[in-house]
N, C-alpha and C positions, 0 to 999 in steps of 0.2 A: 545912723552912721552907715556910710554905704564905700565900699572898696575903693571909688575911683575918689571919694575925697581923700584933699590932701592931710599930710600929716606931717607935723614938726618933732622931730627924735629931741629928745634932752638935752643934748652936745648943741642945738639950734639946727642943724640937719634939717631942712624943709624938702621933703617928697610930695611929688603931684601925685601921687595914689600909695594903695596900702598894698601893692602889689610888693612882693619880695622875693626875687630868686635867693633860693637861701645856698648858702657854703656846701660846694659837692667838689669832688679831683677829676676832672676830666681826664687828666695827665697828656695835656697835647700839649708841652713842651718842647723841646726841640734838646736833644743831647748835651747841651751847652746850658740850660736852664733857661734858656730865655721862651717867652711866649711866640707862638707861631700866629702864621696869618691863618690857618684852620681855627685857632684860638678865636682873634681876632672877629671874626667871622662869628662864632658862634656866641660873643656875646655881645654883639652888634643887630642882632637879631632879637637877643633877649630885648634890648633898647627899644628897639624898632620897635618891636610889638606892644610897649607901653609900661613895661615892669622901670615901677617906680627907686627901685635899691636893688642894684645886684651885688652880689659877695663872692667874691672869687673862691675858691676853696685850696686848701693846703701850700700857699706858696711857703718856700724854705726859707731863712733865713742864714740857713749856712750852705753852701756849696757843699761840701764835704757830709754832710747831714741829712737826706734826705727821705723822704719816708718811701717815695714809691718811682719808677722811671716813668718820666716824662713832670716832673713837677718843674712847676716854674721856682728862680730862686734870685729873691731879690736880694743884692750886695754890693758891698764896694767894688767888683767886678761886675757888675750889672749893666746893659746896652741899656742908658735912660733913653736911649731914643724911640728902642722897641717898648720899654715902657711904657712910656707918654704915647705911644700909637695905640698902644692897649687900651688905655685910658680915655681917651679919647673917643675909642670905638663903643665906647657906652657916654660918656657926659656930652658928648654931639647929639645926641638924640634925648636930653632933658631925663635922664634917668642918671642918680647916684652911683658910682662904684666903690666898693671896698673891695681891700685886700685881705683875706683871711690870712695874717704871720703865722707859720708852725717852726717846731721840732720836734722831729720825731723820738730825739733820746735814745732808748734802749729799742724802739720797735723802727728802727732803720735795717734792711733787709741786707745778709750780708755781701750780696751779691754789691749793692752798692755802696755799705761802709761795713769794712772788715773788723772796724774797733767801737763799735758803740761805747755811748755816754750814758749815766743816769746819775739819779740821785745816790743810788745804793748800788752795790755791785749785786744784782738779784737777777737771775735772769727770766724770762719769760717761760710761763707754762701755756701748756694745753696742748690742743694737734696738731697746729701747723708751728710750733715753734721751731723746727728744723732748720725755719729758713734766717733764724735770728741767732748771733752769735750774742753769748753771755755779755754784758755791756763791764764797764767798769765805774767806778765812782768816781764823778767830778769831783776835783778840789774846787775851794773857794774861789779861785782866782779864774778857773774856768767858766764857774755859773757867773761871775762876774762879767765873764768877754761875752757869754751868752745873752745877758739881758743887755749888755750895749748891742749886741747884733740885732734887736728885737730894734731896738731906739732909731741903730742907724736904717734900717727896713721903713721902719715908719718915716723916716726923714725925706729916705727916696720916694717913697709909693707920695707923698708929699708933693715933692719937686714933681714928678709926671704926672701930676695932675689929678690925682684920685681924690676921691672925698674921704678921703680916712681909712683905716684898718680895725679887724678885729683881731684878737690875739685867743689863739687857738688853746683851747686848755681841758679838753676833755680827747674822750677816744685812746686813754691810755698813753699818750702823745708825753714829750718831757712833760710840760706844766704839768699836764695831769700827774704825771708820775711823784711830783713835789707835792702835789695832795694827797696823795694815797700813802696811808699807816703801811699798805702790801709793800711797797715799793719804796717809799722814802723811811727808810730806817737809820 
């Protein structure tokens, strides 16, 4: 087995090699959520150079939701057009794109949401929790709108062209938070 053979994912996903940029935040968003041409650029590069699946890391799912400033946020308010340029700037050069969906839940910083969400009203410990205000508990009807907002993400990152999405579920992040016993009580 050697790196530059290819490899077919399970989903049927055929990659020209076993390279993988894996999910990291760059946070070159633009204030508005949408992806920049600096964006653009750097993963147009990753292409270039031969990485067989790139993964975007942290794009939001909610506007209102976000885990850090400059994240990208895919929505029903979303420019598909800078989408689909995104997209593009990696499957024009025969490499895979996904989109990493998040929420951040309770670890949205309050700088940029004043009312977090979680499964339990618990709030975050350690030393930098300063910069996290206490969240409050989703009702039903919210984690409801939430996993439609995961659907409609995946529907768009779709339409623009990507090769599918992963759904972010670790790093303390919501999902993560709906598996942890600390957290989801």
């Amino acid at each position: 087995m050697s790196v530059a053979q290819d490899f077919t994912l399970t989903n049927g996903l055929r990659l020209k090699n076993r390279i993988v940029k894996a999910a990291t935040s760059e946070t070159m968003g633009d204030r508005n959520g949408n992806p920049t041409i600096a964006l653009f650029n750097l993963y147009r590069k990753l292409a270039e150079g031969g990485t067989g699946l790139i993964i975007s890391g942290n794009v939001m799912v909610e506007r209102s939701a976000r885990g850090e400033f400059g994240n990208v946020v895919v929505d029903q308010d979303s420019n598909i057009e800078l989408l689909t340029s995104w997209a593009k700037s990696v499957e024009n050069h025969g490499s895979h794109f996904l989109l990493q969906l998040n929420h951040p839940g309770r670890q949205a910083p309050k700088t940029l949401n004043s009312k977090p969400v979680a499964p339990s009203a618990i709030a975050m410990t350690g030393p930098n929790t300063f910069v996290f205000n206490p969240p409050r508990a989703l009702e039903l009807v919210e984690i409801k709108a939430i996993v439609q907002k995961f659907a409609q993400a995946a529907e768009l990152a779709e339409t623009a062209g990507f090769s599918g999405v992963e759904i972010h579920a670790a790093h303390g992040y919501l999902l993560n938070q709906f598996l942890s016993p600390a957290v989801n009580r």
